[in-house]
C-alpha positions in Angstrom: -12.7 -6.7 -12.7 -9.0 -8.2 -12.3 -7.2 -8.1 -15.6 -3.7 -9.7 -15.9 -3.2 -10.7 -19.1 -4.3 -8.6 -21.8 -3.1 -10.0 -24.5 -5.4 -12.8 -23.6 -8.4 -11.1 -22.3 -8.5 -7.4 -24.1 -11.2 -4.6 -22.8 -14.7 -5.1 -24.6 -15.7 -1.8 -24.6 -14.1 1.9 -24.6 -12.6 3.0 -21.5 -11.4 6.2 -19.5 -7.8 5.1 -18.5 -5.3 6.4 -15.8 -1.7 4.5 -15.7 0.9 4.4 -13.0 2.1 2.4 -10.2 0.0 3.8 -7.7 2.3 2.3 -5.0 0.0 3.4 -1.8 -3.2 4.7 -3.5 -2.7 8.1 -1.2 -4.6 10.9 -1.8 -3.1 12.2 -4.3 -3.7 9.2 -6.4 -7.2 9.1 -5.4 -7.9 12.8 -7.0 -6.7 11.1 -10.5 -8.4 7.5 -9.9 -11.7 9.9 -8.5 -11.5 12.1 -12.1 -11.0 8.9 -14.6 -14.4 7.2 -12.7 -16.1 10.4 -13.3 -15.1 11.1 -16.8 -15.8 7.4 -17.1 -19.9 8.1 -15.9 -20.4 11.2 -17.6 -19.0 9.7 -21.1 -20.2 6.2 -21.0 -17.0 4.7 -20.3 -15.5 2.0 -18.0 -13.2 3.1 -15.6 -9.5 1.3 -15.7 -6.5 1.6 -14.1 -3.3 0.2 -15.8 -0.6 -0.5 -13.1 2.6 -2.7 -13.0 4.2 -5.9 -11.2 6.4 -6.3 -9.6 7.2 -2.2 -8.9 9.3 -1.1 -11.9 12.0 0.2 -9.7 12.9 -3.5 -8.7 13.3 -4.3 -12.1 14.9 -0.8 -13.9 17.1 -0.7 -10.6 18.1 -3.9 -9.7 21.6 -3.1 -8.0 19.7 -0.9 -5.8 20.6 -1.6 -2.0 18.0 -2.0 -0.1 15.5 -3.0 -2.9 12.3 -1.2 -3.1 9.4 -1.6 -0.4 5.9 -1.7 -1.7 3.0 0.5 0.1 0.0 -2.0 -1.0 0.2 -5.4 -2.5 -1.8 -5.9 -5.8 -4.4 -8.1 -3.4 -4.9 -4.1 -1.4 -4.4 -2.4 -4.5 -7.3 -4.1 -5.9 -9.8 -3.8 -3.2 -9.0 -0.2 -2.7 -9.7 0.5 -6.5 -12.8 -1.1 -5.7 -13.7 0.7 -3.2 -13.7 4.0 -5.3 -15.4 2.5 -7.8 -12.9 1.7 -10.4 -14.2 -1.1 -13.1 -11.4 -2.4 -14.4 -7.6 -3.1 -12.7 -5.1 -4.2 -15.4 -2.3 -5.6 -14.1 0.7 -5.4 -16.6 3.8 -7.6 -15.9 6.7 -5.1 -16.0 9.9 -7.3 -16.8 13.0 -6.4 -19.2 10.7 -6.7 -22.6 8.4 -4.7 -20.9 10.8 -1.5 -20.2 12.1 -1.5 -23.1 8.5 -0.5 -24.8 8.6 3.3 -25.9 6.0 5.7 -24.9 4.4 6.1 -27.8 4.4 2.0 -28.7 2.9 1.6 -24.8 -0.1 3.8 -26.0 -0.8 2.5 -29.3 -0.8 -1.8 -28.5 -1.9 -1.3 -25.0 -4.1 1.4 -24.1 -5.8 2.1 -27.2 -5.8 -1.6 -28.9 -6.3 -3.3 -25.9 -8.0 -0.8 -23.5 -10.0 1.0 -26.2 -9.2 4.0 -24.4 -11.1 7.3 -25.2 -10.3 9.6 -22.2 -6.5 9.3 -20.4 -6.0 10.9 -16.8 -2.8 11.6 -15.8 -0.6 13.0 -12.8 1.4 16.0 -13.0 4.3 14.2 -13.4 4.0 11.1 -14.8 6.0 9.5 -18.0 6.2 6.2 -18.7 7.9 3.7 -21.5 11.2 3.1 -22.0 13.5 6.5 -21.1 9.9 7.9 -19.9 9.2 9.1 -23.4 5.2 8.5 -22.7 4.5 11.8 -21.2 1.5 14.2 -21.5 2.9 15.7 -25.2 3.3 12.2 -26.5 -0.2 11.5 -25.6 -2.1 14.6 -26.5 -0.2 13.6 -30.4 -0.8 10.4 -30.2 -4.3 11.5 -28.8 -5.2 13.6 -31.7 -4.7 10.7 -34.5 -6.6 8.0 -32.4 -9.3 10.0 -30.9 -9.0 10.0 -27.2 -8.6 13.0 -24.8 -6.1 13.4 -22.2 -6.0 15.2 -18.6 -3.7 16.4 -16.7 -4.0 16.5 -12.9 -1.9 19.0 -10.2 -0.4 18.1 -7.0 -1.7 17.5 -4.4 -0.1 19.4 -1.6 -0.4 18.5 2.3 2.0 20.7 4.7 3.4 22.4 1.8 4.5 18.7 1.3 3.2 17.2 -2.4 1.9 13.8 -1.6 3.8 11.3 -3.0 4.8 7.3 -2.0 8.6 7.8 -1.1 7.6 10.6 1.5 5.0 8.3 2.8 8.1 5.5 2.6 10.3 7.8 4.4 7.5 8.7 7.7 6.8 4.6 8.2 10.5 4.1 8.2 10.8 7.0 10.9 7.9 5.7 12.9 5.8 8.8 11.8 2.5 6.6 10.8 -0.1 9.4 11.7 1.7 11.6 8.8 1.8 9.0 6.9 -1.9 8.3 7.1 -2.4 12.0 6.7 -1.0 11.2 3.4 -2.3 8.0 2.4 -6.1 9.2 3.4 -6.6 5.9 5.5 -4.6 3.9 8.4 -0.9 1.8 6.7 -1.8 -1.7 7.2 0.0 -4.9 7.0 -1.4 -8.1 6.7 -0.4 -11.4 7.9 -1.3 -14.9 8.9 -0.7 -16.0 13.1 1.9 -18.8 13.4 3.2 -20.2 16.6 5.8 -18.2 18.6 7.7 -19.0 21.5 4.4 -18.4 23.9 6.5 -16.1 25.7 3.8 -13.5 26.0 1.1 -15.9 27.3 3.1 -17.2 29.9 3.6 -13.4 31.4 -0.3 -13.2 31.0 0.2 -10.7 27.9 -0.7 -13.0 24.8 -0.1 -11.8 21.5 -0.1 -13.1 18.0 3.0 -13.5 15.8 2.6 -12.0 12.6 4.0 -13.9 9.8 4.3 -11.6 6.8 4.4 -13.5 3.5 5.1 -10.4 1.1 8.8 -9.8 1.1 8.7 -6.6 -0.5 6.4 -4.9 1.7 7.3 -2.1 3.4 7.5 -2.7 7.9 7.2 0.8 9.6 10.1 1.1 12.3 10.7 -1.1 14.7 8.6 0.0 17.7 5.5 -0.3 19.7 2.2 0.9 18.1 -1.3 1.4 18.6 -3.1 -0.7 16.4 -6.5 -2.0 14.8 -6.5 -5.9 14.1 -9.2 -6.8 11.8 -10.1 -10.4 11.8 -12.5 -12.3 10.6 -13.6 -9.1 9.4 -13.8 -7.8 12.6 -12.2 -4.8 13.8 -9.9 -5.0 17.7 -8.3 -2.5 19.4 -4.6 -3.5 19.7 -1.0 -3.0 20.2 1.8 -4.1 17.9 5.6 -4.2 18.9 7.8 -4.7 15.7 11.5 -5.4 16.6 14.2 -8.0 17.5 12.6 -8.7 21.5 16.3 -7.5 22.7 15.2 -8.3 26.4 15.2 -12.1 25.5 16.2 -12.3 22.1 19.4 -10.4 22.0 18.1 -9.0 18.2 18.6 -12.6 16.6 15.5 -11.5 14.1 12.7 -9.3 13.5 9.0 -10.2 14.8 5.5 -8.2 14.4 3.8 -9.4 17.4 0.0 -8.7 18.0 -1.6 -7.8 21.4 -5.4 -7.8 20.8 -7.5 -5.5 24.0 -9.9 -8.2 26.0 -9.7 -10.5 23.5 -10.1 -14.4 23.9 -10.0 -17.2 21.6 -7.9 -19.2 18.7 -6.1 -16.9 16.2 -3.5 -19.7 14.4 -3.6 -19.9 11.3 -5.9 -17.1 10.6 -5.1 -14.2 8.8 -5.0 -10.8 10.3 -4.7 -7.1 9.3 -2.6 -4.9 11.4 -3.9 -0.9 10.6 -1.2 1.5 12.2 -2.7 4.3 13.9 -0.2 5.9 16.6 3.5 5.3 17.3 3.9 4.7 21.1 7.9 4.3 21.5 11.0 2.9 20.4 11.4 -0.9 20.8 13.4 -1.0 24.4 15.8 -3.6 26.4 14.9 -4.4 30.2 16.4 -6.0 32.7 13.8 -8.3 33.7 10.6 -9.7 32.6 8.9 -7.7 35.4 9.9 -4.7 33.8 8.8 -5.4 30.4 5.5 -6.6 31.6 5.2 -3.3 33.6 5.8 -1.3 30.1 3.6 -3.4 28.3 1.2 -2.6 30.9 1.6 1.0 30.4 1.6 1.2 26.6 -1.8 -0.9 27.0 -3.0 1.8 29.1 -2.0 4.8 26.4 -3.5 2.3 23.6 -6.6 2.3 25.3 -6.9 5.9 26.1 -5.9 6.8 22.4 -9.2 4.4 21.3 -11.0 6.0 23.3 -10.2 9.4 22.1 -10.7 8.9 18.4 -14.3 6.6 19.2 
């Protein structure tokens, strides 16, 4: 269940809470999200996940240059809470009022007024309110007065690395999406709907779909050519994906995700369609001629196919 407004539409019935952002649901999100659904069975509860929009860092840094790129949308963040079996998403609009909510004011109206939270689950280094003064002390006293239990959960450590969304940030922005799906525990996806391009790709008997991305903060993984999944329709086709600026045609005028979709016939325009990232194949180049770029294309085809093949 989608929650936005809880002032509106408070929990009915006690709950085993976990807070945070949870930009990226990675793994090491999952181990808390996994702990507050079991709590939540063994005691009883309902599961719920508090998180914010937009990201807090957009609005506690706003002179930050770039802004903030978001992992998962609230739309992905919702259906992979769902997936693990979380009851209840509340989605808390984070503005200026918001941040400047202490700790210990956060727990009282909110989780335990609103939530009727008994258990809290919490990551090893989490604080929240205004100047972070919600941390694990100021709910284990606040804890003790209105009867709930709290949990603390460790890192989570991959390649001596602890999992976290800006190291996941930093491997998409380098091109390094099979670490960074080592990290999230699934393939980075972005989602888009097809609108018309130039038909450039048809016309050298390469077609592809141009990916229009409507979510401004989301975060695009280097520009590049990729090995790809393209779920439509909920269907699932082997693909490749070039991000970049087409500088054999285009001179870098503007950014494009376009789509290549292996044996695959038919209408996508208008439809919308999920790009999951699975390899990085090479930088975005610059050829002479089109016979050149088709021959490339070619080629990474051939790789893309090959690397399906391997994982199948």
């Amino acid at each position: 269940m989608l929650i936005t407004d809880l002032h509106e539409k408070p929990v009915a019935g006690k709950t085993s809470v976990t807070i945070g952002t949870y930009d990226g649901v990675h793994l090491g999100h999952r181990m808390i999200i996994e702990r507050t659904c079991v709590v939540a069975r063994q005691n009883h509860l309902q599961s719920a996940v508090v998180t914010f929009e937009p990201h807090p860092q957009t609005i506690l840094h706003l002179d930050r240059k770039p802004p903030i790129k978001i992992l998962t949308t609230i739309q992905e963040k919702s259906r992979i809470l769902q997936q693990l079996g979380v009851d209840i998403l509340a989605v808390l609009p984070f503005d200026k009022k918001m941040s400047e909510l202490d700790g210990v004011a956060f727990i009282r109206t909110i989780l335990v007024k609103k939530l009727q939270m008994k258990h809290c689950v919490i990551g090893h280094d989490h604080a929240f309110g205004k100047n972070r003064t919600g941390n694990i002390e100021t709910l284990r006293s606040v804890g003790a007065e209105a009867h709930f239990a709290v949990e603390q959960i460790s890192a989570l450590k991959i390649d001596d690395k602890t999992v976290n969304s800006t190291l996941i940030r930093r491997f998409l922005l380098d091109g390094s999406v099979e670490q960074a799906n080592k990290y999230l525990g699934r393939p980075y996806s972005l989602q888009g709907v097809v609108a018309h391009g130039d038909g450039r790709g048809a016309a050298l008997g390469l077609p592809t779909a141009n990916l229009v991305i409507n979510q401004p903060n989301k975060l695009i993984p280097q520009d590049g050519v990729y090995v790809t999944n393209a779920v439509v329709d909920g269907r699932s086709q082997k693909s490749v994906t070039n991000i970049g600026t087409r500088p054999t045609f285009d001179n870098g005028a503007s950014r494009h995700i376009e789509v290549h979709l292996l044996g695959f016939e038919g209408d996508l325009y208008g439809k919308t369609v999920t790009v999951q990232f699975l390899k990085f194949l090479r930088s975005e180049m610059k050829f002479e001629n089109s016979d050149q770029l088709v021959q490339q294309i070619r080629a990474d085809i051939e790789v893309a196919v090959n690397y399906h093949f391997s994982i199948n």
